[in-house]
FIDOVO-386892 format. One record per residue (C-alpha): residue in one letter; residue number from 1; y, x, z. Coordinates in steps of 0.25 Angstrom, whole numbers, plus 2048, in hexadecimal, padded with zeros to 3 digits. Example, Ala and Ser with C-alpha at 12.3 -4.5 7.8 and 13.67 -1.06 7.14 Angstrom:
<res:a&n:1&y:7EE&x:831&z:81F>
<res:s&n:2&y:7FC&x:837&z:81D>
END
This chain:
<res:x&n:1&y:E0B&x:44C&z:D3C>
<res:x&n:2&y:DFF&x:443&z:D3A>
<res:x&n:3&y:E01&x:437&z:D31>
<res:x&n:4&y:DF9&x:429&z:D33>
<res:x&n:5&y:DF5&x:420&z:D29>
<res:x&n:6&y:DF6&x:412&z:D2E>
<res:x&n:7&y:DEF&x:404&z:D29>
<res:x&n:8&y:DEE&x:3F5&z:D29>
<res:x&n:9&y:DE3&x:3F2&z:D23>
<res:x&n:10&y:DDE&x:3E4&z:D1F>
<res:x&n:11&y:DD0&x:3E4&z:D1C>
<res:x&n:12&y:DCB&x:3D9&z:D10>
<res:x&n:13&y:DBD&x:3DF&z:D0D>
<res:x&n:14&y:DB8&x:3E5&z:D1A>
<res:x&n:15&y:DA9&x:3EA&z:D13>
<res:x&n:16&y:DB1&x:3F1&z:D09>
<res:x&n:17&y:DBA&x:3F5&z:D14>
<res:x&n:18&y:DAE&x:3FA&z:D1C>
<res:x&n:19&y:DAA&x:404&z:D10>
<res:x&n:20&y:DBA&x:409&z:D11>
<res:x&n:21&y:DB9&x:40C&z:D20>
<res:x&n:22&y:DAB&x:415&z:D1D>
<res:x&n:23&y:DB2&x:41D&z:D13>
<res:x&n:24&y:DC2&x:41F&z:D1B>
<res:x&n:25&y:DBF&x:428&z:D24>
<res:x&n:26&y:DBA&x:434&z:D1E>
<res:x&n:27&y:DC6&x:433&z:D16>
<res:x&n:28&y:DCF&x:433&z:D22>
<res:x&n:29&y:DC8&x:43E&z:D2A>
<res:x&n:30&y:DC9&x:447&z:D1C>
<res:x&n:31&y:DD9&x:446&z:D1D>
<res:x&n:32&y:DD7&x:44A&z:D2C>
<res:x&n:33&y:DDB&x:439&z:D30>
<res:x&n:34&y:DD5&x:431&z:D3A>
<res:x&n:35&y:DD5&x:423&z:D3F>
<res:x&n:36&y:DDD&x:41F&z:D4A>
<res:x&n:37&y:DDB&x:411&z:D47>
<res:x&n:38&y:DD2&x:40A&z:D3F>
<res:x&n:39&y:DD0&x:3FB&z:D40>
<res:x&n:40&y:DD2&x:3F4&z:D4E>
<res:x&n:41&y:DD7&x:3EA&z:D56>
<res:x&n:42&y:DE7&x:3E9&z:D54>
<res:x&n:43&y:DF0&x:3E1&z:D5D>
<res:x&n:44&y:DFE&x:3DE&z:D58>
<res:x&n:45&y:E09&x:3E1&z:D60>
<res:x&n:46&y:E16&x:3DD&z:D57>
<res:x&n:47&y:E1B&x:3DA&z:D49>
<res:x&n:48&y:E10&x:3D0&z:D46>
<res:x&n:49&y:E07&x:3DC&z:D3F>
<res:x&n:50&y:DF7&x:3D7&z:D40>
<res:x&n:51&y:DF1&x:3E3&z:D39>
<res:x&n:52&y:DE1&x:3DF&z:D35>
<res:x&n:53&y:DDE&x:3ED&z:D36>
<res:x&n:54&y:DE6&x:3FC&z:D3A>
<res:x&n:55&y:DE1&x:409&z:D34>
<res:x&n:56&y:DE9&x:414&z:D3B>
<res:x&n:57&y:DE4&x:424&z:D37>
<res:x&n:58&y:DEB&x:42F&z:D3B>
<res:x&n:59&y:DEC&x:43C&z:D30>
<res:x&n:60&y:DF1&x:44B&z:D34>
<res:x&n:61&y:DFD&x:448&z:D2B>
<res:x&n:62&y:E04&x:43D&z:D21>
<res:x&n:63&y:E00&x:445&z:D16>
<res:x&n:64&y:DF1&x:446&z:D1A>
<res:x&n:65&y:DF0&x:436&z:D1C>
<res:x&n:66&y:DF8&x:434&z:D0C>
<res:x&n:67&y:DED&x:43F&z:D08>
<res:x&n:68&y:DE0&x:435&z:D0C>
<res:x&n:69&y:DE6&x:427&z:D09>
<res:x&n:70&y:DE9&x:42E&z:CFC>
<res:x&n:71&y:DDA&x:437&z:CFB>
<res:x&n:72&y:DD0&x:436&z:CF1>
<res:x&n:73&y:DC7&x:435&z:CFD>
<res:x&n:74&y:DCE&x:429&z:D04>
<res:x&n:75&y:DCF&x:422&z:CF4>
<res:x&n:76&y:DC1&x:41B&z:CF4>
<res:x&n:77&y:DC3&x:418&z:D01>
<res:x&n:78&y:DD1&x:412&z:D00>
<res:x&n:79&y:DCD&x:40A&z:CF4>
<res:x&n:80&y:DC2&x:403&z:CFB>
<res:x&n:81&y:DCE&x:3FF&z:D07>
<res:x&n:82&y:DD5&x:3FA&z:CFD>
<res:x&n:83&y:DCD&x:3EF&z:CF6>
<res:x&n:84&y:DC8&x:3EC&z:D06>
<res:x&n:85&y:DD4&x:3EB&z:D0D>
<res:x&n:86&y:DE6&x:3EB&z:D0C>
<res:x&n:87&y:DEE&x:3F5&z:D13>
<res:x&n:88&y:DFA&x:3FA&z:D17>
<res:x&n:89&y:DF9&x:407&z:D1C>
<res:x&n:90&y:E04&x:413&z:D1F>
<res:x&n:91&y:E05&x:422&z:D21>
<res:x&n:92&y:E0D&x:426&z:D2C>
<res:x&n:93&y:E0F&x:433&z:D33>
<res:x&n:94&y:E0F&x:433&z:D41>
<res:x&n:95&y:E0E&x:43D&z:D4B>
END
């Protein structure tokens, strides 16, 4: 069952930001992730949510997604997002 990672991201330094988005994505691809949604226009629909920025990336399994967030692979990269932007992200296994 594949599992998802899912984020708001609220970007509060977007040149250190930038040097997190050149590093991400050979992470993800090495846990056998991709993006399904990175960035983009939103339109809210209900419940008053106005997300500045959605990350959606889809994994083959919960497990695989926990095994990148928590890589020594993702960890320089993940510090960088932190200093340049809050999130609230989940793990949820789909379909």
């Amino acid at each position: 069952m594949s599992g998802y990672v899912i984020a708001e991201v609220d970007v509060h330094d977007a040149a250190l930001f930038a040097e997190y988005q050149k590093l991400v994505p050979a992470t993800i691809e090495q846990y056998g992730g991709r993006y399904l949604v990175r960035g983009g226009a939103t339109e809210t629909k209900e419940g008053g949510w106005v997300p500045k920025r959605v990350v959606m990336l889809e994994f083959p399994s919960t497990e695989q997604a926990r095994k990148w967030y928590h890589s020594s692979e993702y960890a320089p990269a993940l510090a960088l997002r932190l200093k340049a932007a809050s999130a609230r992200m989940v793990i949820v296994e789909g379909l």
